[in-house]
C-alpha positions, -999 to +999 in steps of 0.1 A: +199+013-025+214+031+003+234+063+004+273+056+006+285+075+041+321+086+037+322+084+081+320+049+081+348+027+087+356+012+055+377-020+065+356-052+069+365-082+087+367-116+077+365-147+095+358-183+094+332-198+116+354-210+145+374-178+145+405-196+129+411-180+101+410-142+105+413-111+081+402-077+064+386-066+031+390-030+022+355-017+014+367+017+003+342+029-026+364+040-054+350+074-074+314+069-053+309+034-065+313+010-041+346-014-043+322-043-054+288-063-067+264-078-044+241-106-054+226-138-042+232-160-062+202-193-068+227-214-091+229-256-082+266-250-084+268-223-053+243-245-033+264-279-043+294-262-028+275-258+005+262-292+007+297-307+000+312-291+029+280-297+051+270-263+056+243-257+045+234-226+072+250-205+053+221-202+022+188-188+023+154-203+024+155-208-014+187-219-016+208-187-024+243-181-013+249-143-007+286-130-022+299-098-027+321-097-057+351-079-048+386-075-066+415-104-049+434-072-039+412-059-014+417-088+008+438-098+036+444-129+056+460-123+086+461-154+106+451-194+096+463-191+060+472-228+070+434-234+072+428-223+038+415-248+014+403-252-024+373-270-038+367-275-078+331-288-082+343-302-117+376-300-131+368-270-153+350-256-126+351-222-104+381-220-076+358-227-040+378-212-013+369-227+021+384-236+055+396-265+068+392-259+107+351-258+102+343-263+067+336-222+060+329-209+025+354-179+023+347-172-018+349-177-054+375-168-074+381-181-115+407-210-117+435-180-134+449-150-109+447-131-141+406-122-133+405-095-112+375-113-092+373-126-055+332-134-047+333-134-010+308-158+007+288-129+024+282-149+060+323-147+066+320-108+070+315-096+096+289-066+091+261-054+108+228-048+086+230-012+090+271-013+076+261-042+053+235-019+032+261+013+035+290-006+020+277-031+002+243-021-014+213-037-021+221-074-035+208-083-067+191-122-069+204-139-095+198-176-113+163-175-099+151-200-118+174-224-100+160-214-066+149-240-044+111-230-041+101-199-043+128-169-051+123-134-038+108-110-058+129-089-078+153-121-084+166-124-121+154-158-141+191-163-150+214-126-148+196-099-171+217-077-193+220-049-169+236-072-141+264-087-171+273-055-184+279-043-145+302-074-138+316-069-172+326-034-160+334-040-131+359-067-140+375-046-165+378-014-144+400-039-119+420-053-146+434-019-155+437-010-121+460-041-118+439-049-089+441-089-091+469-088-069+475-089-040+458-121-037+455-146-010+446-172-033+472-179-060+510-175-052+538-161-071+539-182-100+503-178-107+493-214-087+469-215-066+481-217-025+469-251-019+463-279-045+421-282-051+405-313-045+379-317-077+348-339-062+351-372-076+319-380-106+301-401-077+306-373-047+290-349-076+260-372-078+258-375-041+257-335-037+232-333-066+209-357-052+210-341-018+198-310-034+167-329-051 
């Protein structure tokens, strides 16, 4: 894992694909850890959300979707809020923050504001490698056994102990920091921005059998 480096610049921008919708993420490590978790993640649901908004670019040759796991307060929009757009694969399922200018994953969050958790689609950042590994660490592979092919080695089956009890922390150090607000994603009353559109039973079959 690499060496945090005080020197570098610590905010992160975040943009959409066609440049529309714009912002920052404070990368500011917090105590020497690092301000947040970074995995790729080889779950169906991840890749699904990809497929439905016909970009699949944005995952890896087995399938994984790169996300660095941040707290909602770290992160800005500063211009095309009006872009923003949610996504429920299900209607139990995760919050899937995209765009509606180019069909951008932008992140994850749970469907409450109450979880101090934003997990920022890692190809709307812009980093360079050399920043990438300084402020975000090495990611972790995670859901391997969902991967499509052949994982990279070192990727977890499913998420093994040591990864849970990490997120498990790291959610609880940002709830009593107060740190899920700010957030961009849910407004005053504790609603989500925009209304999400939950895919329809036969869209859900169409995603899942383009991932066969």
């Amino acid at each position: 894992m690499s060496e945090l480096d005080p020197s570098l610049p610590a905010l992160v921008g975040l943009r959409c694909r066609c440049g529309t919708l714009r912002g920052q993420v404070d990368a500011t490590p917090v105590r020497g850890r690092r301000a947040g978790l970074h995995i790729v993640c080889y779950c169906a649901d991840c890749r699904a959300f990809a497929l439905a908004l016909e970009r699949p670019d944005g995952l890896d040759a087995a399938g994984g979707t790169a996300i660095w796991q941040t707290t909602p307060s770290r992160v800005r929009i500063q211009s095309g809020t009006e872009q923003l757009r949610c996504l429920r694969l299900s209607d139990k399922g995760m919050l899937r923050w995209h765009t509606a200018c180019c069909n951008t994953p932008v992140a994850n969050t749970m469907s409450s504001p109450g979880f101090p958790f934003a997990g920022l689609i890692r190809t709307c950042l812009e980093l360079s490698d050399e920043r990438q590994a300084a402020l975000l660490g090495t990611a972790t592979g995670v859901n391997g056994r969902s991967a499509k092919g052949q994982a990279p080695a070192g990727t977890e089956a499913t998420a093994s102990l040591g990864t849970i009890l990490r997120t498990i922390a790291f959610l609880l150090r940002g709830r009593l920091a107060g740190a899920q607000r700010p957030t961009p994603f849910f407004d005053a009353n504790g609603q989500p921005v925009v209304t999400p559109r939950v895919l329809s039973v036969a869209e859900r079959e169409a995603v899942r059998e383009r991932d066969r």
